[in-house]
N, C-alpha and C positions, 0 to 999 in steps of 0.2 A: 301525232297526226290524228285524223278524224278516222281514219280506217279502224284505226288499232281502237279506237275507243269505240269505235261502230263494234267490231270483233269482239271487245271484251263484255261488252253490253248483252250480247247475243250469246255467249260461250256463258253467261251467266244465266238468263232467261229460260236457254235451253238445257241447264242442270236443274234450275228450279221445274221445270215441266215435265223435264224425265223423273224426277223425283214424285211428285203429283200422278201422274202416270203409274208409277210402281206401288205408289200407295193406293191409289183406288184397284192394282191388280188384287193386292192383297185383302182388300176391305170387300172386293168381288168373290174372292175364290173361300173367304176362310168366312164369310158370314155367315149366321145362323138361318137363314133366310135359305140357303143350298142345302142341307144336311140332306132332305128327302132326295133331292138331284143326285148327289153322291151316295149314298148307300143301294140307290135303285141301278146306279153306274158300277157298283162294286159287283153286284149280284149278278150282273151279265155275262161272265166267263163262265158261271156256274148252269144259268140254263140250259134248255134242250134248243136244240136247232128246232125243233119243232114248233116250239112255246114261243121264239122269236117270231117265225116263219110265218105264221097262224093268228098270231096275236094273243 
């Protein structure tokens, strides 16, 4: 029927996009372009409440 082939079309589309999807998370998260983001993100548990506070 045309359903199932509309369905399978779509069940297809929508693996290739979540896939697309997961790789630009990881080509976002793990780029060298973040490293200053994430180590200025690490060093925030270690601050002073005041040094946040204050600027």
């Amino acid at each position: 029927m045309v359903i199932d082939t509309l369905f399978d079309n779509a069940s297809s589309v929508m693996t290739v996009v979540s896939f697309i999807t997961f790789a630009g998370i990881l080509w976002w998260a793990y780029g060298h372009h973040k490293e200053a983001d994430f180590a200025t993100a690490a060093e925030l548990p270690f601050a002073d409440d005041e040094e946040i506070h204050h600027g």
